[in-house]
mmCIF file of the C-alpha atoms, coordinates in Angstrom:
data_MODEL
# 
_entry.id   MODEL 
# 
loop_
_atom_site.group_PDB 
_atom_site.id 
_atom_site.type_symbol 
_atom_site.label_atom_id 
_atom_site.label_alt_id 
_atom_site.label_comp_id 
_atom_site.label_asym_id 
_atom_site.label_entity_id 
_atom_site.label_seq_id 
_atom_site.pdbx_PDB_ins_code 
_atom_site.Cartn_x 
_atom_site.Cartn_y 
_atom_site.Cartn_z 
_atom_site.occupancy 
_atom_site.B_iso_or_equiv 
_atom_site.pdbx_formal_charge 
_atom_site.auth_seq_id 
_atom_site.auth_comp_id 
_atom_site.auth_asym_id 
_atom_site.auth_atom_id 
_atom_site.pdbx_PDB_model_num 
ATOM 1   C CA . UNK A 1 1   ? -58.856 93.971  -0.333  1.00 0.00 ? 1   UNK A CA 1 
ATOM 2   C CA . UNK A 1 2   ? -62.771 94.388  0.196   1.00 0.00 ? 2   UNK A CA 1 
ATOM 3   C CA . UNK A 1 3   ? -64.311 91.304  1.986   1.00 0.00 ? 3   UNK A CA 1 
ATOM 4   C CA . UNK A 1 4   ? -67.847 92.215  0.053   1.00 0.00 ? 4   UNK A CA 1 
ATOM 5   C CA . UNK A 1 5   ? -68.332 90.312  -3.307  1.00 0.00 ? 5   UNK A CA 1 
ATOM 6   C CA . UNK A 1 6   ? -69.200 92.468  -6.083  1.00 0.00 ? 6   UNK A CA 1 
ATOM 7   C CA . UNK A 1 7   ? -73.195 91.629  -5.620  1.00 0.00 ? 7   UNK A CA 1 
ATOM 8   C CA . UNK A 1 8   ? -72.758 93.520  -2.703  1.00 0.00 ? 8   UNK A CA 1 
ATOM 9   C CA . UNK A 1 9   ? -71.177 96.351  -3.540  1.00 0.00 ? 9   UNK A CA 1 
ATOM 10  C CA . UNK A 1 10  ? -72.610 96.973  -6.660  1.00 0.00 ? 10  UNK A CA 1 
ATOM 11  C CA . UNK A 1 11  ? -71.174 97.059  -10.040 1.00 0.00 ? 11  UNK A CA 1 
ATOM 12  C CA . UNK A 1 12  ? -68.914 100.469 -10.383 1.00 0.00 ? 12  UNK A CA 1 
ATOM 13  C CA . UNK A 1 13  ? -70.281 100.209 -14.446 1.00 0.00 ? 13  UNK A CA 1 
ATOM 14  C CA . UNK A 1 14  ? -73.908 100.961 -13.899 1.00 0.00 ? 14  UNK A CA 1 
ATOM 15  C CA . UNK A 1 15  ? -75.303 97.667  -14.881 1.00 0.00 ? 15  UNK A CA 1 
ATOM 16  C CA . UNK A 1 16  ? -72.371 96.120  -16.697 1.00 0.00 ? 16  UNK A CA 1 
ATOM 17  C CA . UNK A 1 17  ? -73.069 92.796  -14.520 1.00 0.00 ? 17  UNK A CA 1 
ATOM 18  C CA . UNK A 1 18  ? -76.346 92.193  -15.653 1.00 0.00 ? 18  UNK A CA 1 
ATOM 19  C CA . UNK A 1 19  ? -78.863 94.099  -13.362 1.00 0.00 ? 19  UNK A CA 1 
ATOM 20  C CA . UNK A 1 20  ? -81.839 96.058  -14.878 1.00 0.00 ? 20  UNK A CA 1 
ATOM 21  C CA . UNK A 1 21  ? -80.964 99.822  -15.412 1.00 0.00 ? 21  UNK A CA 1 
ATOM 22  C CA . UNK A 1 22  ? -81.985 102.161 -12.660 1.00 0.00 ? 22  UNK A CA 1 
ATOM 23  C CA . UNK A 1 23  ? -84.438 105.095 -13.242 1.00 0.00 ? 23  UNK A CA 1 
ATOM 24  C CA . UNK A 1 24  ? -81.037 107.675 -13.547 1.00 0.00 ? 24  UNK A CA 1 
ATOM 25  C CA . UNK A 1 25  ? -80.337 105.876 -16.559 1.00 0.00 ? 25  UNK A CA 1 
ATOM 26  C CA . UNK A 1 26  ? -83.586 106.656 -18.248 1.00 0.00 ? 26  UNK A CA 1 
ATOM 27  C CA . UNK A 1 27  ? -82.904 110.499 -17.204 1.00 0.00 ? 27  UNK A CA 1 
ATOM 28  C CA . UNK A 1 28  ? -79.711 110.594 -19.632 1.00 0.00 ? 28  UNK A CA 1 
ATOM 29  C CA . UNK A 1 29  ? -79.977 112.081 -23.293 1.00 0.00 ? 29  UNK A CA 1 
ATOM 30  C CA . UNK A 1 30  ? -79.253 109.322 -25.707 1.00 0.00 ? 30  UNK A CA 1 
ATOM 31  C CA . UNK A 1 31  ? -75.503 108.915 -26.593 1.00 0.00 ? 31  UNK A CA 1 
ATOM 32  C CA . UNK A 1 32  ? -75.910 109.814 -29.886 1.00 0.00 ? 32  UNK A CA 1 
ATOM 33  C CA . UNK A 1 33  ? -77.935 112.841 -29.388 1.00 0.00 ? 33  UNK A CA 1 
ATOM 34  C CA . UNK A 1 34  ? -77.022 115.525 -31.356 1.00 0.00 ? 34  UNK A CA 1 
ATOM 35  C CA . UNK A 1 35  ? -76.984 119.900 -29.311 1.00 0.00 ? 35  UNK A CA 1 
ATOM 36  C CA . UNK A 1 36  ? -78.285 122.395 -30.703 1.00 0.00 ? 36  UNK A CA 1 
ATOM 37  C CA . UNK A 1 37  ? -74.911 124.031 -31.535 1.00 0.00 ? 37  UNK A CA 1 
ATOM 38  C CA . UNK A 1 38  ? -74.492 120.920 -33.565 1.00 0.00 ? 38  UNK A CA 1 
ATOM 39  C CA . UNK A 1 39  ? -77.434 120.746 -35.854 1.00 0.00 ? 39  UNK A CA 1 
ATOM 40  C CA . UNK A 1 40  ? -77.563 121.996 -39.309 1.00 0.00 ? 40  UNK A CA 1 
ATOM 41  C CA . UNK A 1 41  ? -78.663 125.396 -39.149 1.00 0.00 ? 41  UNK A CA 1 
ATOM 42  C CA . UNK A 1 42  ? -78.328 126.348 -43.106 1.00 0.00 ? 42  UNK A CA 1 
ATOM 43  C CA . UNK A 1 43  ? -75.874 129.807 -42.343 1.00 0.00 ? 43  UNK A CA 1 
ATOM 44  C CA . UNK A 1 44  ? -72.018 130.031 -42.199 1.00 0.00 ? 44  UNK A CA 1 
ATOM 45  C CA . UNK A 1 45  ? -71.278 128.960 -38.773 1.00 0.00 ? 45  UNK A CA 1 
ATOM 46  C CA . UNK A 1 46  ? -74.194 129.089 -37.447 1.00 0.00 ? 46  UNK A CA 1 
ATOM 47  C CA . UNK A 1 47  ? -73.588 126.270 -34.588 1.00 0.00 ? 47  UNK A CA 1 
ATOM 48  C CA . UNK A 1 48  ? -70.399 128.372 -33.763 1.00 0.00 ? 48  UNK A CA 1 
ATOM 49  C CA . UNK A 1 49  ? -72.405 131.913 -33.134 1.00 0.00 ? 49  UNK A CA 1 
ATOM 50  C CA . UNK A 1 50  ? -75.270 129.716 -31.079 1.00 0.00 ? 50  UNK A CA 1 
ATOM 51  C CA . UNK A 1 51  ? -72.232 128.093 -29.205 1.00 0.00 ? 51  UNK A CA 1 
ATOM 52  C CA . UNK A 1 52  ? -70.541 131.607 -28.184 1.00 0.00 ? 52  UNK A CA 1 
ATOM 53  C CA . UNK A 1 53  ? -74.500 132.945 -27.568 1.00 0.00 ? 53  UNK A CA 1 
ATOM 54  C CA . UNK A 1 54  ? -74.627 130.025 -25.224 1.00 0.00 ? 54  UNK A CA 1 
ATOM 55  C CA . UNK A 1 55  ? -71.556 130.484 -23.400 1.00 0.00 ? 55  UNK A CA 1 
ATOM 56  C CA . UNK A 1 56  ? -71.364 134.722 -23.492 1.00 0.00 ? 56  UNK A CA 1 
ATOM 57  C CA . UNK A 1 57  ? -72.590 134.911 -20.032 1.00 0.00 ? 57  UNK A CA 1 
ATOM 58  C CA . UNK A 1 58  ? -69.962 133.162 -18.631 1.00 0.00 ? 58  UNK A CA 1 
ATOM 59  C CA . UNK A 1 59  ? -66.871 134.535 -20.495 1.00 0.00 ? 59  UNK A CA 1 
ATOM 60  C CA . UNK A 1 60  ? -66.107 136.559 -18.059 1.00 0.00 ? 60  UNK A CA 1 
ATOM 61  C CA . UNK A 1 61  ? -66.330 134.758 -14.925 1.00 0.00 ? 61  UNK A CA 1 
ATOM 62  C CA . UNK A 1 62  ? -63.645 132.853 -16.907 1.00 0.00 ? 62  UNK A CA 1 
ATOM 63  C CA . UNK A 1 63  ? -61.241 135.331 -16.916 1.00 0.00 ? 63  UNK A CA 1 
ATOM 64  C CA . UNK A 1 64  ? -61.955 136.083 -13.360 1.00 0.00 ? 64  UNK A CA 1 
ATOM 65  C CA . UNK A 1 65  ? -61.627 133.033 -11.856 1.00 0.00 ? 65  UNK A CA 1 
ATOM 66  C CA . UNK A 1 66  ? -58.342 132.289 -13.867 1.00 0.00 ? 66  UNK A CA 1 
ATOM 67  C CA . UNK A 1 67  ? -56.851 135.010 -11.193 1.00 0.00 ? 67  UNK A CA 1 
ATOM 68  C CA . UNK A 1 68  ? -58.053 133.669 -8.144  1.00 0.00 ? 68  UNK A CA 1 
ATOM 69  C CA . UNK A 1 69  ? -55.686 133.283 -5.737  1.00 0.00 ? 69  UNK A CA 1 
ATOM 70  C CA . UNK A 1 70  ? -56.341 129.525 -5.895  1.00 0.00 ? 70  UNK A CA 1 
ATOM 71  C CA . UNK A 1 71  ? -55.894 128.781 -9.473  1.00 0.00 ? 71  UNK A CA 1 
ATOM 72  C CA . UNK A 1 72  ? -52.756 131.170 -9.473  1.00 0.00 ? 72  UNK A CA 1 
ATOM 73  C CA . UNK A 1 73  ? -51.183 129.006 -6.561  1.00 0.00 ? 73  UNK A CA 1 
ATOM 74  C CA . UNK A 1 74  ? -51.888 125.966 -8.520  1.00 0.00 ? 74  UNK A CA 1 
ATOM 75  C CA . UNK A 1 75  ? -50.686 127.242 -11.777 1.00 0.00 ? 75  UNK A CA 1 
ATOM 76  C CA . UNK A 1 76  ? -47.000 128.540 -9.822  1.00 0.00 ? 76  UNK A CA 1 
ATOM 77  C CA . UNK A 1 77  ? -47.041 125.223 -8.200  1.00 0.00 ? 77  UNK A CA 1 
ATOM 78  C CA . UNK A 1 78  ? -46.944 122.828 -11.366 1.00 0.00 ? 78  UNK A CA 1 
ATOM 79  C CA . UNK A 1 79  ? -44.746 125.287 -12.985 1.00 0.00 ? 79  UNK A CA 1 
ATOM 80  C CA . UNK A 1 80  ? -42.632 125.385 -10.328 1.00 0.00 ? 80  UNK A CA 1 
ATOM 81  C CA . UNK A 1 81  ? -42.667 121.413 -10.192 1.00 0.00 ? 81  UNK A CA 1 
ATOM 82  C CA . UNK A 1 82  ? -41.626 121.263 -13.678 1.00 0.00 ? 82  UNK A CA 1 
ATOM 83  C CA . UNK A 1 83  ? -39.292 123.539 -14.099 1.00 0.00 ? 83  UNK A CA 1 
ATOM 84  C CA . UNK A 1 84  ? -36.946 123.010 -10.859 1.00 0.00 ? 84  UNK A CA 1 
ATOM 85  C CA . UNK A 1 85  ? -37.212 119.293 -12.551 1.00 0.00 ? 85  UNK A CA 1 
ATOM 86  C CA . UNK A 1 86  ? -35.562 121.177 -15.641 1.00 0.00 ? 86  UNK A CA 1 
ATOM 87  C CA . UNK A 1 87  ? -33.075 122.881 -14.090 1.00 0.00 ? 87  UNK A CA 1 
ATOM 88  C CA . UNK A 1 88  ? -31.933 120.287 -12.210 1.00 0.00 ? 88  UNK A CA 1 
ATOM 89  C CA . UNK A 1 89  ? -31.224 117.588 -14.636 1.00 0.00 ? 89  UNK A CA 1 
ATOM 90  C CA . UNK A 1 90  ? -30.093 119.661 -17.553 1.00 0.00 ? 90  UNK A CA 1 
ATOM 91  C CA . UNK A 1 91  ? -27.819 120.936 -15.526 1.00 0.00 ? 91  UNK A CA 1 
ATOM 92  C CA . UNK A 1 92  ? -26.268 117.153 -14.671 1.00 0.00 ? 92  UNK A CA 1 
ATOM 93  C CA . UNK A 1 93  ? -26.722 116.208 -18.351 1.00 0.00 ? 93  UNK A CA 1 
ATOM 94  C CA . UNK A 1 94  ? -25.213 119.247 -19.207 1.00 0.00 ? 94  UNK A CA 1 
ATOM 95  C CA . UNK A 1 95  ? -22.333 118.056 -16.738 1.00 0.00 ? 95  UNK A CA 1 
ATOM 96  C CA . UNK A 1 96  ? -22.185 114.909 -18.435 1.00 0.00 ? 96  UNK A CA 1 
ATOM 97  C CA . UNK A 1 97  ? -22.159 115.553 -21.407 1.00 0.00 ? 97  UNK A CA 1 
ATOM 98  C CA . UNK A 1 98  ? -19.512 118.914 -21.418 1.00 0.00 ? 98  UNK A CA 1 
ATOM 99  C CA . UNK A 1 99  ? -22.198 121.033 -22.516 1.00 0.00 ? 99  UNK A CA 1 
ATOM 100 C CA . UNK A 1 100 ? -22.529 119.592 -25.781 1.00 0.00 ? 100 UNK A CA 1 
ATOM 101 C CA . UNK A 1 101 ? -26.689 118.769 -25.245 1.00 0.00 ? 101 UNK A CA 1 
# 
């Protein structure tokens, strides 16, 4: 347990406790603001083809970076996880059951 009160530390909500807002708050886009890729454009999918013109220069690094050697350890590593998990007690329901699940 923290020996600071609250009005010490700070409220972890921004200003949920009361104090005035900061000057980052006043840097944030309203939360109802509407992107481009969003707005009525008048064509057939037109915020979809603005999206993908948006995101086209990254669509490969995408694909690259899903075989780094990092995300390919962390993919064998939850599958692993799981399916050892599977194996394991299927096997002793399977026992308990004589097979029949």
């Amino acid at each position: 347990k923290s020996v600071f009160s609250l009005n010490e530390l700070g409220q972890p909500n921004g200003n949920a406790g009361g104090g005035a807002a900061s000057a980052e708050d006043e840097d944030m886009p309203a939360p109802h603001e509407l992107g481009e890729e969003l707005k009525f454009t008048g064509r057939f999918c037109g915020g979809l083809w603005l999206d993908i013109k948006r995101k086209v220069p990254w669509f490969l690094s995408d694909f690259y970076e899903g075989f780094h050697i990092q995300s390919i350890s962390a993919v064998l590593f939850i599958y692993l996880g799981c399916i050892t998990n599977a194996i394991t007690f299927g096997g002793l329901l399977g026992d308990a059951t004589d097979n029949y699940q």
